[in-house]
C-alpha positions as CSV (number, residue, x, y, z in Angstrom):
1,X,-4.4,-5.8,1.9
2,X,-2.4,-6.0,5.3
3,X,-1.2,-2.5,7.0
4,X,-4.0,-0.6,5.1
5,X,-6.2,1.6,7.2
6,X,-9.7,0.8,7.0
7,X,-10.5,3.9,5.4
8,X,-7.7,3.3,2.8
9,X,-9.3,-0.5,1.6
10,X,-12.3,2.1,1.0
11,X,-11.2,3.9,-0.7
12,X,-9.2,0.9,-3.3
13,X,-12.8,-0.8,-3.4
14,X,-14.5,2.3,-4.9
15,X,-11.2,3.1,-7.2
16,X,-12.1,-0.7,-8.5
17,X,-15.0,-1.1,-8.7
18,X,-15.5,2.5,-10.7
19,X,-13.0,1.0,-12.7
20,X,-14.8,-1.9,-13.3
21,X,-18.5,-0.1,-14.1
22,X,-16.3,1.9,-16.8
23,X,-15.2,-1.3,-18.7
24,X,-19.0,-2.6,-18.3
25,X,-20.1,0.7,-20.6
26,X,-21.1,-1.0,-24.1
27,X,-19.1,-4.6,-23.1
28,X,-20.3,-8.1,-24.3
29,X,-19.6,-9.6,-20.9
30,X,-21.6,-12.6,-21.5
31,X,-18.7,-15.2,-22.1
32,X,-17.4,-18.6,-21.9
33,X,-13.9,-17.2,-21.1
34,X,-12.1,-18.0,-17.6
35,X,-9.2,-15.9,-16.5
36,X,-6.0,-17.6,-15.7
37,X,-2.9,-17.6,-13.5
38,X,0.4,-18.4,-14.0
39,X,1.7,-19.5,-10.3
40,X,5.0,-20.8,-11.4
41,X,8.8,-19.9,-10.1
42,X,8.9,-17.6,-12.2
43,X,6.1,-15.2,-11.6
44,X,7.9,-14.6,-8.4
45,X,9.9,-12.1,-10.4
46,X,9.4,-8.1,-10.1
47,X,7.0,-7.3,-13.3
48,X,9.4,-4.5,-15.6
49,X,8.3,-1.3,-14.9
50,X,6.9,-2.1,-10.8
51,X,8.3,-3.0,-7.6
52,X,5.5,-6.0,-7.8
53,X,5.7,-9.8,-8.2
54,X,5.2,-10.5,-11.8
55,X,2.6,-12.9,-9.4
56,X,0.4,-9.9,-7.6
57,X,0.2,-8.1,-11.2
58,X,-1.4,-11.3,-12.1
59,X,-3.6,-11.9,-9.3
60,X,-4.9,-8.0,-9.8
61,X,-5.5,-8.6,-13.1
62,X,-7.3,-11.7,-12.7
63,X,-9.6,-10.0,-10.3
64,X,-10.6,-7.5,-12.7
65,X,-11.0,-8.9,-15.5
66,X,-13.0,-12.1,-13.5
67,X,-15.6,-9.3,-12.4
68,X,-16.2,-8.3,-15.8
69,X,-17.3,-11.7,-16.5
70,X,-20.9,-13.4,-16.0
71,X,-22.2,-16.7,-16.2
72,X,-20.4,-19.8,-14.6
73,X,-16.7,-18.4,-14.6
74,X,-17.4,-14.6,-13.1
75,X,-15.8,-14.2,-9.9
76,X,-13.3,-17.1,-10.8
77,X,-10.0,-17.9,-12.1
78,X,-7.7,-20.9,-12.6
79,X,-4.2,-21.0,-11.5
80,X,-1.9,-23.4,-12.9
81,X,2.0,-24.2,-12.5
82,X,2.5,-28.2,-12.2
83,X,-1.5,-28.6,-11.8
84,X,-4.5,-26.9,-12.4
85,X,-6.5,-25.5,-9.7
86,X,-10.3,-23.8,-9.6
87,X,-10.7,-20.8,-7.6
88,X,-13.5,-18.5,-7.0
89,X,-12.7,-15.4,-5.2
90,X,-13.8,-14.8,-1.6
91,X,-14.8,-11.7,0.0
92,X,-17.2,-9.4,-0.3
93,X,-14.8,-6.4,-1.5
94,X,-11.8,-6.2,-4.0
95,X,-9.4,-5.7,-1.4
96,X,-10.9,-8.7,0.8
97,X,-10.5,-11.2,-2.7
């Protein structure tokens, strides 16, 4: 997250992760599901409703919904446009994946 103040990626990890021990209350997390990224032209577009890339609502919500997973796909997503790549999220921190 470039031009955030340390105190401010803080305070976005705790937001997400609270978020994320929320959705684990009385969840099924174990799962064979993988989440998955549309990286085409078009998510280059502002999502209706933001002043985001159709792209970064994407990503965000790939990220959260990859840490609700366990087993072999938790932490990691697939992004696809002409190909299909593997990713697993780097970082220790929301904000540094």
């Amino acid at each position: 997250m470039k031009g955030f103040k340390p105190y401010q990626r803080l305070l976005v990890d705790k937001q997400f992760m609270g978020l994320i021990e929320t959705a684990k209350q009385n969840m099924n997390r174990d799962s064979s599901f993988i989440v998955c990224i549309d990286t085409s032209g078009s998510m280059g577009s502002t999502a209706k409703g933001t002043n985001m890339s159709s792209y970064n609502v994407a990503k965000a919500m790939a990220l959260y919904f990859s840490h609700l997973l366990t087993g072999k796909f938790a932490n990691t997503f697939l992004e696809f446009n002409s190909e299909v790549k593997m990713h697993t999220w780097k970082g220790n921190t929301p904000t540094e994946q």
